[in-house]
C-alpha positions as CSV (number, residue, x, y, z in Angstrom):
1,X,-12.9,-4.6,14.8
2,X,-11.0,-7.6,13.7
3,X,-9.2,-10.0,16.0
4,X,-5.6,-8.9,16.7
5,X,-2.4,-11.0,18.4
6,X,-0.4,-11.3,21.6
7,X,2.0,-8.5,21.5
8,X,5.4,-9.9,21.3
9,X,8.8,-7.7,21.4
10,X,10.9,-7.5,17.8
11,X,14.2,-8.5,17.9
12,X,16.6,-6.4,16.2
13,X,16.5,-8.6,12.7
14,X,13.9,-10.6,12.1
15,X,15.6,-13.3,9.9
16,X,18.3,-13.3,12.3
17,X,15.9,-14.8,15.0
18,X,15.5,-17.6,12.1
19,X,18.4,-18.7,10.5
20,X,16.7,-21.9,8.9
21,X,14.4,-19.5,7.0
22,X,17.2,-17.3,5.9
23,X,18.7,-20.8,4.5
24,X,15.6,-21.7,3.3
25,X,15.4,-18.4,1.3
26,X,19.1,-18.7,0.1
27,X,18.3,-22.2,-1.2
28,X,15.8,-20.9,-3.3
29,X,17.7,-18.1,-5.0
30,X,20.4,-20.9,-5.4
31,X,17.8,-23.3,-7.6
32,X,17.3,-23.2,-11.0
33,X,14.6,-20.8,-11.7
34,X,11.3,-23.6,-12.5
35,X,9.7,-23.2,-15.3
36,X,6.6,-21.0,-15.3
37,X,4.1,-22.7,-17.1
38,X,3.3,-25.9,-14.9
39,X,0.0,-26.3,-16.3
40,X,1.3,-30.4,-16.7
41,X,2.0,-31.2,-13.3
42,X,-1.9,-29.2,-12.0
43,X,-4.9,-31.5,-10.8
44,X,-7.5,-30.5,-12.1
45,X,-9.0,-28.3,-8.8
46,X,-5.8,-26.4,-8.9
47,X,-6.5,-25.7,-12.4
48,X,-9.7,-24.6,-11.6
49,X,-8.3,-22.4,-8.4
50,X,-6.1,-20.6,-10.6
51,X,-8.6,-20.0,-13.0
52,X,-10.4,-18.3,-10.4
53,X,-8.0,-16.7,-8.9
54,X,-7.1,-14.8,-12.0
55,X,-10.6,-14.3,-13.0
56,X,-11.3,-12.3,-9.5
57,X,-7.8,-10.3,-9.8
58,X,-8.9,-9.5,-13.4
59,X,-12.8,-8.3,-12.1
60,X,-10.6,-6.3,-9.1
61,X,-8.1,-4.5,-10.8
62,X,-10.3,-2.1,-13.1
63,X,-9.2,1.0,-11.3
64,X,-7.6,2.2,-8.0
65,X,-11.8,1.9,-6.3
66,X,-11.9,-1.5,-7.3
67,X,-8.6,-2.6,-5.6
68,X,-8.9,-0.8,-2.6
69,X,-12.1,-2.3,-1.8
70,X,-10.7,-5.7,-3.1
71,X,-7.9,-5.3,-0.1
72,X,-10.4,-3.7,2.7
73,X,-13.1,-7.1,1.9
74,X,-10.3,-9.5,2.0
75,X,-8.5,-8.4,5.4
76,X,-12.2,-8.5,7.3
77,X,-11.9,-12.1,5.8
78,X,-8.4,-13.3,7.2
79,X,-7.4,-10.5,9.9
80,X,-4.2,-12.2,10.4
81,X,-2.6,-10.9,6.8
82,X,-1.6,-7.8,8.2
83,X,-0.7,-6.3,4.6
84,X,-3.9,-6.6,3.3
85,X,-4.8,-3.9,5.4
86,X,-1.9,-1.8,4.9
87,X,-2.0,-1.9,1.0
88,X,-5.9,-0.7,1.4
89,X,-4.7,2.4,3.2
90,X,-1.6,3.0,0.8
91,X,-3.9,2.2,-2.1
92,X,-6.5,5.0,-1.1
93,X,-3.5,7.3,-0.9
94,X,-2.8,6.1,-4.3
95,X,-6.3,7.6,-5.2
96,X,-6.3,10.7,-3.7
97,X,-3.4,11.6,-5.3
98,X,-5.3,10.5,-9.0
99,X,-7.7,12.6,-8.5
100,X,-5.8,15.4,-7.1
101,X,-4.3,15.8,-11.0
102,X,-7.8,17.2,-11.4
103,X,-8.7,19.0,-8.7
104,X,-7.3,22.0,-7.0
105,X,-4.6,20.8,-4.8
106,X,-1.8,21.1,-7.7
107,X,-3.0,24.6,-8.8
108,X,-3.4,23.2,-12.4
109,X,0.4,22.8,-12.1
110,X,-0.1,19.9,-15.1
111,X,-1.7,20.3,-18.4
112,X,-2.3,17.7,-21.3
113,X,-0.1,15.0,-21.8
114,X,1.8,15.8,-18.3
115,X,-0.9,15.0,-16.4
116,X,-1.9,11.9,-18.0
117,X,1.2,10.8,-17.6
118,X,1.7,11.4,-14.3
119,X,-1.8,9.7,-13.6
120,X,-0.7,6.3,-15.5
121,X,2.8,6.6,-13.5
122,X,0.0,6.4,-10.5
123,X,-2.6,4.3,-11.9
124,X,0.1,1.8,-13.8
125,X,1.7,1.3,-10.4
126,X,-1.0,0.5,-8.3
127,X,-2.2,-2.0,-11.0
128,X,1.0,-3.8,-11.4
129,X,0.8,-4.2,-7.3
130,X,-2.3,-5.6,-7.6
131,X,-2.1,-7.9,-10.5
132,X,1.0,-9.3,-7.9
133,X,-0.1,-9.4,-4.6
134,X,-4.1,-10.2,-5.3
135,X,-2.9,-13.6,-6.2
136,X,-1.4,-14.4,-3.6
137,X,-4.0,-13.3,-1.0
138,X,-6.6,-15.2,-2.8
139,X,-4.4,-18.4,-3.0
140,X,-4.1,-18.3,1.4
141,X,-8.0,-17.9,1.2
142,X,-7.8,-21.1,-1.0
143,X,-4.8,-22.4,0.8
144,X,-7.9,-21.9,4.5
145,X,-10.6,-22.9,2.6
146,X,-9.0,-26.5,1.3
147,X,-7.1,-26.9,5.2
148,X,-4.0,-27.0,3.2
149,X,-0.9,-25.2,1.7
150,X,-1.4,-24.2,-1.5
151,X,1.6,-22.1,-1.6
152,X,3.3,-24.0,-4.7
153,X,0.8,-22.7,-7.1
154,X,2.3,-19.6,-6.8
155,X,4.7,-20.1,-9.8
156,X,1.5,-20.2,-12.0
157,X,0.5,-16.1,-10.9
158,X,4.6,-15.6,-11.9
159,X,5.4,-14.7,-8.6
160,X,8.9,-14.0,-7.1
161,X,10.0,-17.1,-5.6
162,X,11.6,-14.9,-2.7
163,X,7.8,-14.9,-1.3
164,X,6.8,-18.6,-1.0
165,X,9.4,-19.5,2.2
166,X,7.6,-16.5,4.1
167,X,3.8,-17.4,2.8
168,X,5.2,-21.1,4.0
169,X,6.8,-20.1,7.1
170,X,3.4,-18.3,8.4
171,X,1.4,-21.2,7.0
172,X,3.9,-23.7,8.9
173,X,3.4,-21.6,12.2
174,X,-0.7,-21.0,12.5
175,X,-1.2,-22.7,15.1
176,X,2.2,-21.7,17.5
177,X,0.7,-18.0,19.1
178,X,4.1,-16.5,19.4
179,X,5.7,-17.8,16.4
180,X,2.7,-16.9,14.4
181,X,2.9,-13.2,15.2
182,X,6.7,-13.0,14.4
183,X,5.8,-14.7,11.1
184,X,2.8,-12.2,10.5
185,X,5.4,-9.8,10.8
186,X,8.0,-11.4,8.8
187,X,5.3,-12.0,5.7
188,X,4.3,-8.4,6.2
189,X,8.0,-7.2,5.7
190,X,8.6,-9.5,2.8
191,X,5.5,-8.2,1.0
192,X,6.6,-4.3,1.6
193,X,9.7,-5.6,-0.1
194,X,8.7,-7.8,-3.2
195,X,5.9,-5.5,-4.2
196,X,8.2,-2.3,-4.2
197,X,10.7,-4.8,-5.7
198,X,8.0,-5.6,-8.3
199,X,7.3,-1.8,-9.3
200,X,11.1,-1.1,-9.7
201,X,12.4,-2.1,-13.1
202,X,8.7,-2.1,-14.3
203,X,8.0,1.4,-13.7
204,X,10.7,3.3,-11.4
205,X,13.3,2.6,-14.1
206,X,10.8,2.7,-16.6
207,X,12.8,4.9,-19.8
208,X,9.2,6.9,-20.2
209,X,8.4,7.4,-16.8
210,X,11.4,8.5,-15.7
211,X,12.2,11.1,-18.5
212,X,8.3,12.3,-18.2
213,X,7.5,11.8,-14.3
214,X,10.0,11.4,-11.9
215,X,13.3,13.3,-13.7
216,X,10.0,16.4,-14.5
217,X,10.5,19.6,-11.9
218,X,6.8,19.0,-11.2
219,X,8.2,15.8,-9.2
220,X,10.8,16.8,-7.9
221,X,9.0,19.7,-6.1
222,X,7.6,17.1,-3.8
223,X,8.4,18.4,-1.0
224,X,6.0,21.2,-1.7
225,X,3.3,18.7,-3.0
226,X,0.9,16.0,-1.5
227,X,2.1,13.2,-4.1
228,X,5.0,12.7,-1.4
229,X,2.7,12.3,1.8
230,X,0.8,9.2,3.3
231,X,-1.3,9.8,5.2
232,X,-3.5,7.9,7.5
233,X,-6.5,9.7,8.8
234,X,-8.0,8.7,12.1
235,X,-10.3,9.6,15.2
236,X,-13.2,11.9,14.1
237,X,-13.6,15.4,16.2
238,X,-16.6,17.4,16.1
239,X,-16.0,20.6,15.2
240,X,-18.8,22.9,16.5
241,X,-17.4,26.4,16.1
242,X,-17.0,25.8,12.1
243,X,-19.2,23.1,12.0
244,X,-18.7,19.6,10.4
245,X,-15.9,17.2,11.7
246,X,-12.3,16.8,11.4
247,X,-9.7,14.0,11.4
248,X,-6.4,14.0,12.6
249,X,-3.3,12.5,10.2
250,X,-0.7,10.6,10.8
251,X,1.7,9.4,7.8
252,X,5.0,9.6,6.7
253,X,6.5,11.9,4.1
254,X,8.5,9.6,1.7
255,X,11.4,12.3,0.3
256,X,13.1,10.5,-2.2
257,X,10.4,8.5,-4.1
258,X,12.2,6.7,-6.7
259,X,14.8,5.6,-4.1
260,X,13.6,1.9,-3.5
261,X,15.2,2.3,-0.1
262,X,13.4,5.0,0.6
263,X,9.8,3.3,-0.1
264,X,10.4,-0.1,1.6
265,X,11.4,2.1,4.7
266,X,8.3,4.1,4.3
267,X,6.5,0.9,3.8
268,X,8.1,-0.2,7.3
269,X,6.9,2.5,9.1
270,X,3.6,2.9,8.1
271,X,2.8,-0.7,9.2
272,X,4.4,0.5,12.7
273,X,1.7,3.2,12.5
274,X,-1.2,0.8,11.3
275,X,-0.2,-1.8,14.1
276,X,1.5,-0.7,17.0
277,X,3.0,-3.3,18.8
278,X,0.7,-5.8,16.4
279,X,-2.5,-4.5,17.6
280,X,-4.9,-2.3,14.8
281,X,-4.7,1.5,15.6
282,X,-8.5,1.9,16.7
283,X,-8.7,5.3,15.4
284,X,-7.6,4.6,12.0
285,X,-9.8,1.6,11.7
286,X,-12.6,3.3,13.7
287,X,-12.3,6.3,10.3
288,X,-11.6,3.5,7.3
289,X,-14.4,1.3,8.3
290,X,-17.1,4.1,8.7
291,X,-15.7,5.9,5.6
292,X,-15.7,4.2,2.0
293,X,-13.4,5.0,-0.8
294,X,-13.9,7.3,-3.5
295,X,-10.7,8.6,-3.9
296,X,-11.7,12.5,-3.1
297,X,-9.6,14.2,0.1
298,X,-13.3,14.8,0.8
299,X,-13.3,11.4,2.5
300,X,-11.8,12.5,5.5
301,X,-12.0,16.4,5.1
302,X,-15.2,17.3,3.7
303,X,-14.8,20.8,5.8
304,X,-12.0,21.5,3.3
305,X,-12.8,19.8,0.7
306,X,-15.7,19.3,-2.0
307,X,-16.6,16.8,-4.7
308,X,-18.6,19.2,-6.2
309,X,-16.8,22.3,-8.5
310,X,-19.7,24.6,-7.9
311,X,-19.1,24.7,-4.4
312,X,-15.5,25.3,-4.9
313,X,-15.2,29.1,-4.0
314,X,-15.3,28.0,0.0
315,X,-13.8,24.9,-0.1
316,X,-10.9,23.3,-2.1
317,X,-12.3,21.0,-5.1
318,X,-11.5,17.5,-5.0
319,X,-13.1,14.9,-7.3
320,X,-14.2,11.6,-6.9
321,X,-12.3,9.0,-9.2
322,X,-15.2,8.4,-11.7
323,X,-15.4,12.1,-11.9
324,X,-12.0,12.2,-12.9
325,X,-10.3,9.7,-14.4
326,X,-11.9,6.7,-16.6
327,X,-10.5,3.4,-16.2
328,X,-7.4,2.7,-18.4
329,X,-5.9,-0.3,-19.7
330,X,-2.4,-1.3,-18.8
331,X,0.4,-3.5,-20.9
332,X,1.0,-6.7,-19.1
333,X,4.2,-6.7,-16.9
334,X,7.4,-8.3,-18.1
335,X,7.3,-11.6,-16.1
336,X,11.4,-11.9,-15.0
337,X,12.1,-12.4,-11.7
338,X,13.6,-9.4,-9.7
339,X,14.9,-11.5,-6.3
340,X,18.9,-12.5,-8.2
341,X,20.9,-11.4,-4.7
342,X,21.5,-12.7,-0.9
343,X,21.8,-8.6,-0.1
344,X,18.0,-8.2,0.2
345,X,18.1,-9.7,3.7
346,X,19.9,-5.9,4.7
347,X,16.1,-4.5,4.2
348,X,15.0,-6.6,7.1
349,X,16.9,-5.0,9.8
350,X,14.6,-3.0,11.9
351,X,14.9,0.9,11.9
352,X,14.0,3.0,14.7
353,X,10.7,5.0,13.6
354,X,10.4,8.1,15.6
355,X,6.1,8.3,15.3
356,X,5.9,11.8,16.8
357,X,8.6,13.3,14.5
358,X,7.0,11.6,11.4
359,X,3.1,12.7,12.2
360,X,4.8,15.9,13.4
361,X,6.3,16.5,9.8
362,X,3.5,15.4,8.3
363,X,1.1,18.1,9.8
364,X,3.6,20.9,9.2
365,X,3.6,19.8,5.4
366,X,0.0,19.6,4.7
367,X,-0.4,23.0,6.7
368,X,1.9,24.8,5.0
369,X,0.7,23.6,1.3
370,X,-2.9,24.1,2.2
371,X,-2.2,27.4,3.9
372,X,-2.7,29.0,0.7
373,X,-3.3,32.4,1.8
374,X,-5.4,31.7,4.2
375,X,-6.4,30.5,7.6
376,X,-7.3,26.4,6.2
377,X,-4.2,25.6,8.6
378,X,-6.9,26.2,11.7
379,X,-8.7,23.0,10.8
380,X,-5.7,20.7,11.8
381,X,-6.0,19.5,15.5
382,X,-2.6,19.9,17.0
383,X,-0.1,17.8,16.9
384,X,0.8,15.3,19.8
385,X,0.4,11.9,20.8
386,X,-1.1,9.3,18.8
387,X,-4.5,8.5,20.8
């Protein structure tokens, strides 16, 4: 299990606690926005970094397996990026819901060209995270690597220059216990935001996607679907008197996807769930690290679920991603900044996240959907404390 940090207590608004940063931040919306192609003013190691850098985003960003391993390797690498971690477990979400398209959890509820769609909506927007936030990951391994900063060849991966003051402030602070957690947290927060940012106008408010995705009935039946739900599996039971094992969930249930809002707070709370009080939840880790990605529900209910349709009559088919889907290629995203206003700062107030109501939702959705007719709701272990 990786290394984890003093606990320290949140204040109420992060940025509050730091006013110089919020300055700092406000400064940079105030500049000019520089020039993207600063290929001039490069040595020629940083040219070679950033050729490297988008070399291994490019090898990492075939398909949703790729990525999710991509984040996974890097946080056993540098612990202390907290998001790494939590985009791996959102990202195998992002794969389970790919491949349920083809399986049985959407009681071929999609044909054709609706369920391609809906997969690219999936697949395009876990890419376009990627082909972000990759960057910047590999740039701190450079940045640990070269014992320096390497922050302002972030401009040359087009990224929003509402990141680099947190990236910098957490860079600044290594070495200062205390301050370092808060700006683990802080960088953490800021990612949740410009990566939901990021998706936004590229594919929330996409004319297609929104006329053949998220304005469909299909969507908005969430509530009554798993595309909605997030769940993190964790602590393995045996089960002797069906055989097999079970997991517990925990999660959130996000109700209004295409609500920006919505997400970031989602976002918020699942990194409450993933580190309470900055520590890794043992039980999550204990399930991720002892069960690899194939994007089948299979990984963490193989009692319900099967990879193979034959076997399909007693349990619920779910396919693995190469059984379903084929990797896809994806237009390259328009490269304007979305960070143009001081009101951003409102997403960094801290919400109260009621953990028992949210796993307690999450259990009586995935019950009731899996219910089908039958007694599949016996496998869930009962909800209660997180352990």
């Amino acid at each position: 299990m990786p290394r984890n940090h003093r606990r320290v207590q949140r204040p109420v608004n992060l940025l509050d606690t730091f006013s110089s940063l919020r300055n700092e931040i406000i400064d940079q919306l105030q500049k000019p926005s520089a020039s993207t192609d600063i290929s001039t003013q490069l040595r020629e190691h940083e040219r070679e970094i950033i050729r490297i850098i988008r070399m291994e985003t490019k090898q990492a960003n075939r398909n949703n397996i790729t990525r999710t391993s991509a984040y996974l390797q890097f946080f056993l690498q540098y612990p202390e990026i907290h998001w790494a971690l939590l985009a791996h477990m959102v990202s195998r979400n992002g794969g389970w819901n790919m491949t349920d398209l083809k399986g049985e959890m959407l009681f071929n509820l999609l044909e054709g060209r609706e369920t391609r769609d809906f997969f690219t909506f999936l697949d395009r927007s876990n890419h376009y995270i990627f082909q972000d936030a990759y960057p910047q990951l590999l740039l701190y391994r450079e940045s640990k690597k070269h014992g320096r900063n390497m922050s302002h060849l972030l401009s040359a991966f087009h990224v929003s220059r509402f990141i680099k003051p947190f990236w910098d402030f957490h860079w600044k602070h290594q070495n200062d216990p205390e301050l370092f957690n808060l700006a683990t947290h802080m960088l953490t927060w800021a990612l949740i935001i410009n990566e939901q940012q990021y998706i936004q106008k590229r594919i929330i408010e996409d004319s297609y996607f929104k006329q053949n995705v998220l304005q469909t009935w299909e969507f908005r039946l969430q509530s009554v679907l798993p595309l909605n739900l997030v769940l993190f599996p964790f602590n393995e039971h045996d089960r002797t008197r069906k055989g097999g094992t079970t997991v517990d969930v925990t999660g959130v249930i996000i109700r209004r996807f295409p609500s920006l809002r919505q997400r970031i707070k989602a976002g918020k709370t699942l990194y409450q769930l993933l580190f309470p009080g900055m520590f890794v939840h043992r039980g999550i880790w204990s399930w991720l690290i002892r069960n690899p990605h194939t994007a089948s529900r299979a990984d963490y209910w193989p009692h319900l679920f099967c990879v193979n349709p034959e076997t399909a009559a007693t349990k619920i088919y779910s396919p693995q991603l190469q059984q379903a889907w084929q990797d896809i290629p994806h237009p390259k995203p328009e490269r304007r900044d979305w960070f143009d206003k001081t009101d951003i700062f409102s997403f960094f107030t801290t919400e109260s996240a009621d953990i028992d109501r949210s796993r307690a939702d999450v259990h009586q959705l995935v019950a009731k959907f899996l219910k089908k007719g039958s007694k599949l709701e016996q496998y869930f272990m009962p909800t209660g404390k997180n352990k």
